[in-house]
C-alpha positions in Angstrom: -40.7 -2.1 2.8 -37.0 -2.2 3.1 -35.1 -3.9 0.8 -31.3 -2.1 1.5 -29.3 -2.0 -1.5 -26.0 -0.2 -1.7 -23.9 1.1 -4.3 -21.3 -1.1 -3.8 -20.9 -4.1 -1.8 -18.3 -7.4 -1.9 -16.1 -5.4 -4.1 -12.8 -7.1 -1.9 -12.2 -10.6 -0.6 -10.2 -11.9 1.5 -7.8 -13.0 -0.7 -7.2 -8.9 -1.4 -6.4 -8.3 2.2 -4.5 -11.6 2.8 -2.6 -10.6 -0.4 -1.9 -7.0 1.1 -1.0 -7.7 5.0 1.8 -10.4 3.2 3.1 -7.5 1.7 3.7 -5.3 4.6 5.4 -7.9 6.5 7.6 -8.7 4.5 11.5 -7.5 5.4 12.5 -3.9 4.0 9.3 -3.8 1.7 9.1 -0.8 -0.6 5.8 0.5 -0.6 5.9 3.5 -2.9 5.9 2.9 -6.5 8.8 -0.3 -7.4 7.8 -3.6 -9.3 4.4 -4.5 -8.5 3.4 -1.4 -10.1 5.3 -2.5 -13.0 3.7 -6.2 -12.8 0.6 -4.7 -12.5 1.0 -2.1 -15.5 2.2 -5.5 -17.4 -0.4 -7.4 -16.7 -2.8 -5.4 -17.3 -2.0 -4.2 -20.6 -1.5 -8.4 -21.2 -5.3 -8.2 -20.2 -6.5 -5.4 -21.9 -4.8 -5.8 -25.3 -1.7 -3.2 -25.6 1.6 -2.5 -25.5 1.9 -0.1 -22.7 0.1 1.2 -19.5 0.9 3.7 -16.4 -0.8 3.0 -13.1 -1.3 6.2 -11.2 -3.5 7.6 -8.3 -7.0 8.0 -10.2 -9.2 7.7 -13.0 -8.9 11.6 -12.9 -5.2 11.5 -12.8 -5.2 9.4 -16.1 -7.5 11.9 -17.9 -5.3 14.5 -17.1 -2.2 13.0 -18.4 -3.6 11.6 -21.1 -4.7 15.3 -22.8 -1.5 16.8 -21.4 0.6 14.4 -23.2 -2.1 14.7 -26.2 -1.9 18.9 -25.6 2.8 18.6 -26.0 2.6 16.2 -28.9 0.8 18.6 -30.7 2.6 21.9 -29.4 3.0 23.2 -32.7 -0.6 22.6 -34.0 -3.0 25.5 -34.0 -5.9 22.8 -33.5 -7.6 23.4 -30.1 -10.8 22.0 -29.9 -11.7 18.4 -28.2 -15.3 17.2 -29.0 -16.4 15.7 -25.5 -20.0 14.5 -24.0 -22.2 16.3 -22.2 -23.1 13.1 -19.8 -19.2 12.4 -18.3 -17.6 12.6 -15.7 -16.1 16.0 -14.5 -12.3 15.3 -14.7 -12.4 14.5 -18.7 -13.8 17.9 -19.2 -11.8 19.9 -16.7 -8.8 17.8 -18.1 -9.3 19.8 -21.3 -9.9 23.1 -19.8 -6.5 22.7 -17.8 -4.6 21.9 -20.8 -6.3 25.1 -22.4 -8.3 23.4 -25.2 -11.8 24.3 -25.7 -14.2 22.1 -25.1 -16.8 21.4 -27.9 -20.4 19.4 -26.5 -22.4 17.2 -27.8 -25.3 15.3 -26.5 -25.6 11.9 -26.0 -28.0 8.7 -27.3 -30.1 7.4 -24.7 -29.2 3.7 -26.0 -25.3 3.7 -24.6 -25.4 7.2 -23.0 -22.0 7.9 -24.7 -22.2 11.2 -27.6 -23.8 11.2 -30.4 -22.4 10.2 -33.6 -24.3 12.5 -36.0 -23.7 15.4 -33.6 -19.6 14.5 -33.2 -19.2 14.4 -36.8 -21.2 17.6 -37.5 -18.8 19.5 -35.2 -15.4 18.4 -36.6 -13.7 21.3 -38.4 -10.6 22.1 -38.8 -9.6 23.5 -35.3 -10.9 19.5 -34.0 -7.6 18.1 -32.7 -9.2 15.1 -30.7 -12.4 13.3 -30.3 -12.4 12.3 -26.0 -15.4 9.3 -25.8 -16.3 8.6 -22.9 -18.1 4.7 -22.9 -20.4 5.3 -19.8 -21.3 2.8 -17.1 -20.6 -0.4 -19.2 -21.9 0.5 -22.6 -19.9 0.9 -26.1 -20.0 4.1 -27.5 -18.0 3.4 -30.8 -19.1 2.7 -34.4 -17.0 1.7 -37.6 -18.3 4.7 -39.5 -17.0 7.4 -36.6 -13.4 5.1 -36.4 -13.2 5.5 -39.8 -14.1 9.1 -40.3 -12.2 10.1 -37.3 -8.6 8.0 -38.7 -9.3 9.8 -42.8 -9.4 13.3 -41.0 -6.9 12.4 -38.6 -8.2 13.4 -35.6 -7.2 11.7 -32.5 -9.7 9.7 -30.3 -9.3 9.3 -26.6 -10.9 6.6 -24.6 -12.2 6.9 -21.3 -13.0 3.7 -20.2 -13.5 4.2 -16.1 -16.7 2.7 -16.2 -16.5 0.1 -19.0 -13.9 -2.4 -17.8 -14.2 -5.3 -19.8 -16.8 -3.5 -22.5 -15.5 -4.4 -26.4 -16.4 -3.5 -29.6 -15.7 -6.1 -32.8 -14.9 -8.4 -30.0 -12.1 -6.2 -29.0 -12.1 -4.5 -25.4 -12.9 -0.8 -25.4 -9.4 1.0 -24.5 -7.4 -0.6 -27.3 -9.5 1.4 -30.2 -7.8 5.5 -29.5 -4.6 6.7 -28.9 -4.8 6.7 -25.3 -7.6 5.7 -23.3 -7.8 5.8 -19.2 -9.3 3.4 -16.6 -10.1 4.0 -13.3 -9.9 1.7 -10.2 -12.5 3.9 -7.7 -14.0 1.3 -4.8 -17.3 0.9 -6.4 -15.7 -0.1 -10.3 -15.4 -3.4 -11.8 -11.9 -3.7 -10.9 -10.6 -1.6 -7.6 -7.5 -0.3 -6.0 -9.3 1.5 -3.3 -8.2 4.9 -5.3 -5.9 4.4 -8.9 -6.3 4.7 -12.1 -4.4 3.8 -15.3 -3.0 5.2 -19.6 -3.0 3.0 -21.9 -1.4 3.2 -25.2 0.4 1.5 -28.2 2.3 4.2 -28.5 5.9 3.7 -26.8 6.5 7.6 -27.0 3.4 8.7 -25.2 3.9 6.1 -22.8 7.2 7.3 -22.3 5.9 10.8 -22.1 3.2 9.3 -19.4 5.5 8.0 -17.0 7.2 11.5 -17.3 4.0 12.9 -16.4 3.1 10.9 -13.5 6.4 12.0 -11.5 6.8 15.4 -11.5 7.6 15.4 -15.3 11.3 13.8 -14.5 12.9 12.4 -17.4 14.6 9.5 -15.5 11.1 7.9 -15.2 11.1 8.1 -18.9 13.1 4.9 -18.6 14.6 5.5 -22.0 18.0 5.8 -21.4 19.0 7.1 -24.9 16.3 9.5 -24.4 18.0 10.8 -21.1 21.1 10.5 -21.9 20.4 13.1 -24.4 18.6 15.5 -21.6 21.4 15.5 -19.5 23.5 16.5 -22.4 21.4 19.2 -23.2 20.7 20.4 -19.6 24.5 19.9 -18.1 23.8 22.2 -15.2 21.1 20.2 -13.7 21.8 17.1 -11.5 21.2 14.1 -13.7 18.4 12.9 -11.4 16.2 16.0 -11.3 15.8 17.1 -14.9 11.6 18.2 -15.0 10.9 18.3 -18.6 7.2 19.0 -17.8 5.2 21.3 -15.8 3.2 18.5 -13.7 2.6 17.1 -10.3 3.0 14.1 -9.2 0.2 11.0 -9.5 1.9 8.3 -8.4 0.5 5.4 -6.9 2.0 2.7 -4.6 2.8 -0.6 -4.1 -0.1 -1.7 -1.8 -2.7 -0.4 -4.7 -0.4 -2.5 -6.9 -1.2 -5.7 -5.2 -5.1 -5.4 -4.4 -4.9 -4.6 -8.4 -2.9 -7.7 -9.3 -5.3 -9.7 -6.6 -8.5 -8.5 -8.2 -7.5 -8.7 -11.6 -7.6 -12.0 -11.6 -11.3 -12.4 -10.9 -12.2 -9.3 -13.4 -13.6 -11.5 -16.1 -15.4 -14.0 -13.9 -17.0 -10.5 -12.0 -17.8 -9.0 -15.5 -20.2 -12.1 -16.6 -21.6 -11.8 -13.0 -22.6 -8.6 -13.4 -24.1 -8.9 -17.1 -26.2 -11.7 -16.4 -27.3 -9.1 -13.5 -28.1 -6.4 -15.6 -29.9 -8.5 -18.3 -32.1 -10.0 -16.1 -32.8 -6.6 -14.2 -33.4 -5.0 -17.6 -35.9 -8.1 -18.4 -38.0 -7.6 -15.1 -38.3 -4.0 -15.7 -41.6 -2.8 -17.2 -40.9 -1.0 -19.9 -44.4 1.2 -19.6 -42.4 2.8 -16.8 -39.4 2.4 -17.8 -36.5 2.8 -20.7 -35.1 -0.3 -22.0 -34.0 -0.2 -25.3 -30.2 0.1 -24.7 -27.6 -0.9 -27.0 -26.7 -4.1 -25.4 -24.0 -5.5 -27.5 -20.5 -6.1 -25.7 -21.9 -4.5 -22.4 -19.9 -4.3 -18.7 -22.2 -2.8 -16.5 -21.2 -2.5 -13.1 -24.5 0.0 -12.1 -28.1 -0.7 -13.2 -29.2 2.2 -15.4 -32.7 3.6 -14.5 -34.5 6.0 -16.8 -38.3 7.2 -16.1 -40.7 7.3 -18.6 -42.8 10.1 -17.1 -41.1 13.3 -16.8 -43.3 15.0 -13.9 -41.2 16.5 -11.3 -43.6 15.9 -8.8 -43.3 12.1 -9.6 -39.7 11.9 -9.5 -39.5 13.7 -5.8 -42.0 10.6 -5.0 -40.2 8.2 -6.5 -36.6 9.1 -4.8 -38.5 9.2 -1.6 -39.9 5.7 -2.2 -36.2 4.5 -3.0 -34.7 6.4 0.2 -37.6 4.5 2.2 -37.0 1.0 1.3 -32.9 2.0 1.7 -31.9 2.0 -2.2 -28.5 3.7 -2.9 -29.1 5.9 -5.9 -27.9 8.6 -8.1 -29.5 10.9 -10.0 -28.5 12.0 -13.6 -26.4 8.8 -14.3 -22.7 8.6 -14.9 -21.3 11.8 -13.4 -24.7 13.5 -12.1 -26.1 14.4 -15.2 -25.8 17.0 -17.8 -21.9 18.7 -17.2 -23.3 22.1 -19.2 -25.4 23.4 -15.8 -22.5 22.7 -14.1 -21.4 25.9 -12.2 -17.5 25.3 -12.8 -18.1 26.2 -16.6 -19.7 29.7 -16.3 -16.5 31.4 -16.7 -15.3 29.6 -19.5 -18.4 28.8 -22.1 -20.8 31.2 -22.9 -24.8 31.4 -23.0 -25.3 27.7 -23.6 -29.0 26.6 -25.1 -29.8 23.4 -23.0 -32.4 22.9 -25.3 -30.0 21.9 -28.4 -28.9 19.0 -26.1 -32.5 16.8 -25.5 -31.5 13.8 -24.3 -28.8 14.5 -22.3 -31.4 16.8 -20.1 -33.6 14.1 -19.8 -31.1 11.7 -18.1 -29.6 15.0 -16.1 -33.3 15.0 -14.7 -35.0 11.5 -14.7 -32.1 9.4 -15.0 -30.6 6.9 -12.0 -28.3 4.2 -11.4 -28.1 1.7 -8.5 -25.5 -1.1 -7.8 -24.8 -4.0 -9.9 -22.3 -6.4 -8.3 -21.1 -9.4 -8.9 -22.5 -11.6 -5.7 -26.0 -10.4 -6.3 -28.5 -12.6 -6.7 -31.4 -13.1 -8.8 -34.1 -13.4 -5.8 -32.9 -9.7 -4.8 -32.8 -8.4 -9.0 -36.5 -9.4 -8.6 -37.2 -7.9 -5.3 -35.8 -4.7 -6.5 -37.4 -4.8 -9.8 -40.9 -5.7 -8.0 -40.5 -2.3 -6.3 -39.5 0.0 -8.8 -42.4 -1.8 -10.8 -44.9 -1.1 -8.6 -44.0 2.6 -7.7 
């Protein structure tokens, strides 16, 4: 039986392209970074519910910048942990390890695959600088109780929101709760620029600092003209122009991811209630003797349907991937990321012995855990079709 089901499908229109090819031809038109970028960052921020936001080249990109902005506003502390999830993807962590932090795990609830509360707050000490959530594949991973904790030890939270577009908490959109949070605009996401990402923040410093970031660390991009006024006082031997304050690279992106942004942006809300009548009505149709259900369904954006098995057999989950592959499902194993980042060979050098069994649920997603598209043009006879067939396996 094939059913063919991508990942990602109808994530452009028309109107993206039409948008785009008006762009080129038009007379003398910059294409690197100008003002849609800076329509786009306003807009956006208009849409999301802050002050300030930096478009750049990835969702990775913005992870990095956002902990090495966290990592020189806090060059004097002697804090130097970051609590992060185990499920994630594998910029937020290497993000850390760059900006030589130390990375502190935690597993994650099976109900919003995002970390657990009881374990986050257990491993704040005083070396805890920053708390970097990430709200996986649609789901809320905040609570009042770890806000509040996290603001009366002031420790800083970091959002990564690259899956969650649209997601909110107390009616607010996931993004505008920490410091900085980061968004990414990969092809198969609720909103795409082909490749881009964006920082977010109310914090007109870090933004400056951001922008800094995202161009070679120049100061002229602070666009804070006091602020370089003062640097090229300071530094009077150096051309004006080309005053690096920071050791970075540059993550810049353009002025044709600009426009598909600004294009698609304006359907982002309309696509999000698509997609979560989708994934309630695939989650109905699912059996739950087979399958986990009880998720935490409260402000949800999914843009994948999440698929956990109830039996843990190996045996049965070679079967059942083979049954997918035959009736030409798209899938990924482990969930958002691929699963469990701690068996992950990049972090043998720097983490120690690790006990996978002090992280349960986690290692359950990492080995029965899937995801399969969820866009917004699918329709309800093929959410039953699918559902029929991963019922019946």
């Amino acid at each position: 039986m094939k059913i063919n089901h991508k990942l990602m499908e109808d994530n452009f229109i028309r109107e993206d392209f039409t948008n785009t090819i008006n762009l080129l031809r038009k007379k003398n038109s910059i294409l690197t970074q100008s003002k849609y970028v800076e329509l786009f960052e306003k807009k956006w921020s208009k849409w999301l519910g802050v002050k300030y936001s930096t478009f750049v080249n990835s969702g990775s990109s913005a992870n990095f910048i956002s902990i090495s902005a966290l990592k020189h506003l806090n060059y004097k502390s002697k804090k130097n942990e970051i609590i992060v999830p185990t499920l994630t993807w594998v910029s937020d962590i290497n993000s850390v390890l760059l900006n030589n932090f130390k990375p502190i795990f935690v597993d994650i609830n099976l109900s919003n695959l995002s970390m657990n509360e009881e374990e986050v707050i257990k491993k704040i000490n005083k070396k805890t600088l920053a708390v970097f959530i990430t709200h996986a594949q649609g789901f809320n991973g905040l609570s009042e109780n770890l806000i509040k904790i996290l603001k009366r030890k002031k420790i800083h939270l970091i959002e990564d929101v690259c899956e969650s577009h649209g997601a909110t908490f107390k009616k607010k959109k996931l993004g505008c709760y920490g410091l900085i949070s980061n968004f990414s605009f990969y092809y198969a996401h609720h909103l795409s620029t082909i490749e881009g990402g964006m920082v977010c923040t109310n914090d007109k410093k870090i933004h400056e600092m951001t922008k800094m970031f995202r161009s070679h660390g120049m100061v002229r991009e602070s666009k804070n003209k006091k602020f370089e006024n003062k640097m090229i006082r300071k530094y009077k031997d150096i051309s004006p122009k080309f005053i690096f304050l920071y050791p970075t690279l540059n993550f810049r992106n353009n002025e044709i991811g600009a426009t598909i942004g600004l294009s698609q942006l304006k359907r982002l809300d309309s696509n999000n209630v698509k997609r979560n009548k989708n994934f309630l009505y695939f989650i109905k149709n699912l059996d739950e003797k087979k399958y986990f259900k009880d998720y935490a369904l409260k402000g949800i954006s999914n843009y994948a349907f999440p698929i956990i098995l109830k039996k843990r057999n190996k045996k049965f989950r070679e079967y059942f991937e083979n049954k997918l592959k035959k009736a030409n499902i798209e899938f990924r194993r482990g969930n958002a990321g691929g699963g469990n980042q701690l068996r992950q060979p990049y972090l043998k050098k720097y983490l120690k012995k690790i006990n996978l069994k002090l992280f349960p649920n986690v290692e359950y997603v990492h080995d029965y855990g899937y995801y399969i598209g969820n866009y917004p043009n699918l329709k309800k006879e093929k959410i039953i079709k699918i559902t029929k067939y991963l019922n019946s396996l």
